[in-house]
PyMOL CGO cylinders between C-alpha atoms (Angstrom):
from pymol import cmd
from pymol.cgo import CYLINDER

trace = [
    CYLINDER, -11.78, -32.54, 33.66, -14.00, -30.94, 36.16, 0.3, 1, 1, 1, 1, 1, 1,
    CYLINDER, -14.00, -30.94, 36.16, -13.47, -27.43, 35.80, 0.3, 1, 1, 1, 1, 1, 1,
    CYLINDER, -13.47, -27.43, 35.80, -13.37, -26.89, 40.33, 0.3, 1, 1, 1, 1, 1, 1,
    CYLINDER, -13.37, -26.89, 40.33, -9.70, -28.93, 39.62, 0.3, 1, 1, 1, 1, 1, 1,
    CYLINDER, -9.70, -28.93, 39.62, -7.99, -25.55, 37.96, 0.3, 1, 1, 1, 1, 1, 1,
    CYLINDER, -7.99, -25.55, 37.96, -8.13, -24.12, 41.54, 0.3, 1, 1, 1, 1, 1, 1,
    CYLINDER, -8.13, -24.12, 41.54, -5.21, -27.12, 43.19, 0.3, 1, 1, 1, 1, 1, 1,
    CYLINDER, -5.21, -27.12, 43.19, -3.57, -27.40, 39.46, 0.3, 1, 1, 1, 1, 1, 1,
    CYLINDER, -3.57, -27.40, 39.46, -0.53, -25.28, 39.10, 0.3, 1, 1, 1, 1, 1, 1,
    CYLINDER, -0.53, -25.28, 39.10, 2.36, -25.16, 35.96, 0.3, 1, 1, 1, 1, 1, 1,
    CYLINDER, 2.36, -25.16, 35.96, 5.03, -27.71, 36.16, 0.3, 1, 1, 1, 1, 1, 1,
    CYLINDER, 5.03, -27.71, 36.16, 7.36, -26.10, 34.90, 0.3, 1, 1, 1, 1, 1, 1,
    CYLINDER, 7.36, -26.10, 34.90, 7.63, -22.71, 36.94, 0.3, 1, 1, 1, 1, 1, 1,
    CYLINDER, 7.63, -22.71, 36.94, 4.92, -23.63, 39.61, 0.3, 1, 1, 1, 1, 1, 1,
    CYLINDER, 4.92, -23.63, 39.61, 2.72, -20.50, 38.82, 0.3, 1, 1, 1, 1, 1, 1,
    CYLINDER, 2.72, -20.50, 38.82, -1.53, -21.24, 39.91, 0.3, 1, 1, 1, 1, 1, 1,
    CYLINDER, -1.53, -21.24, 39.91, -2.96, -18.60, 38.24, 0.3, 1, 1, 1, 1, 1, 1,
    CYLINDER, -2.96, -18.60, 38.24, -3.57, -21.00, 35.33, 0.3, 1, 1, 1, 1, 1, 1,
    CYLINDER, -3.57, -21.00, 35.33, -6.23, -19.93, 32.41, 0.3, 1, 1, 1, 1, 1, 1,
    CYLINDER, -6.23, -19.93, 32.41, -8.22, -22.42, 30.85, 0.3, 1, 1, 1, 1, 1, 1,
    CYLINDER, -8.22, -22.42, 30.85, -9.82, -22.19, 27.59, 0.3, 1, 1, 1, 1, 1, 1,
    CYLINDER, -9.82, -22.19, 27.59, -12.55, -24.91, 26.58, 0.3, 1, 1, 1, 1, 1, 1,
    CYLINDER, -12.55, -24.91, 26.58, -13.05, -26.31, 23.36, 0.3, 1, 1, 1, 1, 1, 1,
    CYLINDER, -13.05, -26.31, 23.36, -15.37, -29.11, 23.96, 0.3, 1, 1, 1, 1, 1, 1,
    CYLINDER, -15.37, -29.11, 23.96, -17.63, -29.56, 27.06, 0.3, 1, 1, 1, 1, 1, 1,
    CYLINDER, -17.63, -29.56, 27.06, -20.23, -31.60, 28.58, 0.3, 1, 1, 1, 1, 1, 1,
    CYLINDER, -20.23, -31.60, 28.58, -22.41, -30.36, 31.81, 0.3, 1, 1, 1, 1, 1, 1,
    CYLINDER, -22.41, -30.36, 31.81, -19.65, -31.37, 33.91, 0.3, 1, 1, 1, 1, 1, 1,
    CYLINDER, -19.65, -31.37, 33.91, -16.67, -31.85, 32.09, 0.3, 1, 1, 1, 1, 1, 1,
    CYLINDER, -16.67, -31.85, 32.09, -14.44, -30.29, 30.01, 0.3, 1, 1, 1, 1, 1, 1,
    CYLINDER, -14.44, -30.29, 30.01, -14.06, -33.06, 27.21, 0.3, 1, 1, 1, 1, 1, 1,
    CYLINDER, -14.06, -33.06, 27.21, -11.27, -31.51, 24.99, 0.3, 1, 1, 1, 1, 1, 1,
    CYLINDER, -11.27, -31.51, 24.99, -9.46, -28.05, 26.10, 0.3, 1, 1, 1, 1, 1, 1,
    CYLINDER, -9.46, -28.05, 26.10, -5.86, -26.20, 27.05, 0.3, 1, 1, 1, 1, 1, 1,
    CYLINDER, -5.86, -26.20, 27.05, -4.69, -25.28, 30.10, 0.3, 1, 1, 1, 1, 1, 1,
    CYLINDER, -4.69, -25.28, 30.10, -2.45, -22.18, 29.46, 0.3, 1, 1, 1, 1, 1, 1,
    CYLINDER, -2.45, -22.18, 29.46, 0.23, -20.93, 32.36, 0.3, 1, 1, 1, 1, 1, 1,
    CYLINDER, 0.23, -20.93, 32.36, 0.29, -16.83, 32.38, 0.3, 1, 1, 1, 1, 1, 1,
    CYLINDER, 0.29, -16.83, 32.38, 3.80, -17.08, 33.60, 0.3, 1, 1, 1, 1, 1, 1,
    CYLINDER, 3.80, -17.08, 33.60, 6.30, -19.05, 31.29, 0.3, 1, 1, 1, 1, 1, 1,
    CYLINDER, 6.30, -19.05, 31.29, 3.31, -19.76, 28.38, 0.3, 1, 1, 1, 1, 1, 1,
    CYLINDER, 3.31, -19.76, 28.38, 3.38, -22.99, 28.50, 0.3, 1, 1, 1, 1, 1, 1,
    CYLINDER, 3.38, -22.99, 28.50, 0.07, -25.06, 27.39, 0.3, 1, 1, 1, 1, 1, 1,
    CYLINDER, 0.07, -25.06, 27.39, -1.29, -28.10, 28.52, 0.3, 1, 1, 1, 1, 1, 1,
    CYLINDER, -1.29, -28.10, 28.52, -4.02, -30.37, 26.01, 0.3, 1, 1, 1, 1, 1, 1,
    CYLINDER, -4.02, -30.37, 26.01, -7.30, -31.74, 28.02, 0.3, 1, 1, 1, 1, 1, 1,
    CYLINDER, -7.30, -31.74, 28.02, -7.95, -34.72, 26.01, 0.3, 1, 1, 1, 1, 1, 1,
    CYLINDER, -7.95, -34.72, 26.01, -10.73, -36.86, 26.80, 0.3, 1, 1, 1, 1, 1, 1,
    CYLINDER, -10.73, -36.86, 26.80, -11.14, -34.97, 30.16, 0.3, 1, 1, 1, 1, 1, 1,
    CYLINDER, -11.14, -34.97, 30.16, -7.95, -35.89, 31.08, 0.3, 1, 1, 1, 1, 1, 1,
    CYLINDER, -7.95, -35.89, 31.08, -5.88, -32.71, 31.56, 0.3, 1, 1, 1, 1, 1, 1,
    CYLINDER, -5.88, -32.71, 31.56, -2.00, -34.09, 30.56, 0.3, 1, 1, 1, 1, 1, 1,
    CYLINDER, -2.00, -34.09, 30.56, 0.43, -31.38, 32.70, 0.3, 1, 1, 1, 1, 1, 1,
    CYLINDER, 0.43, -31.38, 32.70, 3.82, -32.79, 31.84, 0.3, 1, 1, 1, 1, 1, 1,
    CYLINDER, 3.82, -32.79, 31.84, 6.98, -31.02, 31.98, 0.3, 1, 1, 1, 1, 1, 1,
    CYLINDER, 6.98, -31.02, 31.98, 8.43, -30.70, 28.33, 0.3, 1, 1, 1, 1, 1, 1,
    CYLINDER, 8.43, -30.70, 28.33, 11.37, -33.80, 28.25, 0.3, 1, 1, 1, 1, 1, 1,
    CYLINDER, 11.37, -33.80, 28.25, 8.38, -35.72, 29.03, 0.3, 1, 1, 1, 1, 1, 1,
    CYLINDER, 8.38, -35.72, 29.03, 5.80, -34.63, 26.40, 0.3, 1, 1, 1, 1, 1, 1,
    CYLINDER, 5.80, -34.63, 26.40, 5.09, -36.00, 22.75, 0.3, 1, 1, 1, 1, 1, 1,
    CYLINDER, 5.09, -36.00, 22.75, 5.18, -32.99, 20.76, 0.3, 1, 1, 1, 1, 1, 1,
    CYLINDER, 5.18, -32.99, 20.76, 4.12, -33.83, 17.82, 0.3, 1, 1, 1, 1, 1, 1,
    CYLINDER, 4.12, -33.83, 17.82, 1.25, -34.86, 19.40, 0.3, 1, 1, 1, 1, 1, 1,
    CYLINDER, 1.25, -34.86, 19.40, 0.71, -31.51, 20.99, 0.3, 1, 1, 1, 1, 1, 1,
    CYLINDER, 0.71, -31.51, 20.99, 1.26, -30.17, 17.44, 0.3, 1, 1, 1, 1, 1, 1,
    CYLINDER, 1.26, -30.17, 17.44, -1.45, -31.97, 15.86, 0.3, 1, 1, 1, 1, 1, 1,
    CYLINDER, -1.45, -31.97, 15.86, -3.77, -31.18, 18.90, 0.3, 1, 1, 1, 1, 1, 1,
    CYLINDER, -3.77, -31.18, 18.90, -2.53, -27.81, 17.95, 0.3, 1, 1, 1, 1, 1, 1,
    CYLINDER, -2.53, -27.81, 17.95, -3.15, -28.04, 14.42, 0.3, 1, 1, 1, 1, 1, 1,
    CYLINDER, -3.15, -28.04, 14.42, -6.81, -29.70, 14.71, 0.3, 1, 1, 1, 1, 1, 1,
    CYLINDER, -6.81, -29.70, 14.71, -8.07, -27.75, 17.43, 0.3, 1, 1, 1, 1, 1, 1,
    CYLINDER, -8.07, -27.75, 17.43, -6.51, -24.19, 15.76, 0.3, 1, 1, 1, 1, 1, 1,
    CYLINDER, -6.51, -24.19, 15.76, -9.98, -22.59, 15.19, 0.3, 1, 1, 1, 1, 1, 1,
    CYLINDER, -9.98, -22.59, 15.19, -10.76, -22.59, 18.72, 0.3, 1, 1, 1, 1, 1, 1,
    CYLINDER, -10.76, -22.59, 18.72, -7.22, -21.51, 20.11, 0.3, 1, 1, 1, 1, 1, 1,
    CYLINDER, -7.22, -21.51, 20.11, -5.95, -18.32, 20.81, 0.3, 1, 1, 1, 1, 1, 1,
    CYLINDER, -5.95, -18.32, 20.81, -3.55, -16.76, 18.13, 0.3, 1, 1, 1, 1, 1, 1,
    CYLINDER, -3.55, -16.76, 18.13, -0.50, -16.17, 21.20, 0.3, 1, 1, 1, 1, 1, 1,
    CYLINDER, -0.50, -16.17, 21.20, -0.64, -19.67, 22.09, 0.3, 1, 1, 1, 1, 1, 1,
    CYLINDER, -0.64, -19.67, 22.09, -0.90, -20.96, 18.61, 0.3, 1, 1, 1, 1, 1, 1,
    CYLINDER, -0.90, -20.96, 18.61, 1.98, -18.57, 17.65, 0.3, 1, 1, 1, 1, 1, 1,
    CYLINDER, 1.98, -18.57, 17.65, 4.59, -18.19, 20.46, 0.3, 1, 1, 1, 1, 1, 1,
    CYLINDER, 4.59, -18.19, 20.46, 2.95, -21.31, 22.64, 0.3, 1, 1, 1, 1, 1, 1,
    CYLINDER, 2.95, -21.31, 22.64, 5.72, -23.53, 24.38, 0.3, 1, 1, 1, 1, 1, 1,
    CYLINDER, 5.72, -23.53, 24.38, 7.05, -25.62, 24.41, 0.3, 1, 1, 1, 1, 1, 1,
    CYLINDER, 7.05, -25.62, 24.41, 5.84, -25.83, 20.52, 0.3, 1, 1, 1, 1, 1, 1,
    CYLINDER, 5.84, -25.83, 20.52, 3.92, -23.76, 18.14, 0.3, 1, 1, 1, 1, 1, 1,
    CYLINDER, 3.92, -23.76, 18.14, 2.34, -23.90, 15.05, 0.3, 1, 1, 1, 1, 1, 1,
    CYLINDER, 2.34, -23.90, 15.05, 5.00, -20.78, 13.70, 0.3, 1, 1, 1, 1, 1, 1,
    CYLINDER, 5.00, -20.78, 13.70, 8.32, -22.19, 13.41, 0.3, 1, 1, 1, 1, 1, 1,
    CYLINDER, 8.32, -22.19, 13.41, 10.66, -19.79, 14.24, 0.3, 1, 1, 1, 1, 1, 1,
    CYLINDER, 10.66, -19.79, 14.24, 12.49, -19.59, 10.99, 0.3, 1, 1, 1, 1, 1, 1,
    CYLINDER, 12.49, -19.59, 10.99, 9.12, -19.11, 9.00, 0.3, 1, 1, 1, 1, 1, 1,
    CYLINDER, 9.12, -19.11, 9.00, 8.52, -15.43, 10.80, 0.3, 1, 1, 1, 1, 1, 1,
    CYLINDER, 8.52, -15.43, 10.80, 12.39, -14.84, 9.30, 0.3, 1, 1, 1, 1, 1, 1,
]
cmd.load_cgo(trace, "trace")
């Protein structure tokens, strides 16, 4: 993903642009592998393969999200990790 799209991308979910993107992986001009976090409703988005996939959450493979999660948890931020939606690596009823 060229990193001049986060300024037309906004959340699909509550429509919020001020968007924060963290990269994990990056060539020159791309980012190869990152997230896309929203600072309104914390929702996060996977860039896989430069290809930024901003889907609302009926629509999303989660446990796909979860291993992206899980492999790429060294270079995430704990809040997302932890209270990310619309799925985490803390399950609710572990923090209990």
């Amino acid at each position: 993903m060229k990193i001049d799209l986060m300024e037309i991308l906004a959340c699909p979910i509550c429509k919020n642009e001020n968007l924060k993107l963290i990269v994990i992986k990056k060539t020159d001009e791309e980012v190869e592998i990152g997230l896309i976090t929203c600072t309104e409703c914390s929702r996060f988005y996977p860039i896989k393969k430069t290809i930024p996939i901003m889907l609302p959450d009926d629509l999303r493979d989660l446990e796909a999200d979860k291993r992206f999660l899980q492999k790429n948890k060294d270079s995430i931020p704990e809040y997302i990790l932890k209270d990310g939606k619309p799925i985490s690596l803390v399950q609710k009823n572990d923090e209990e």
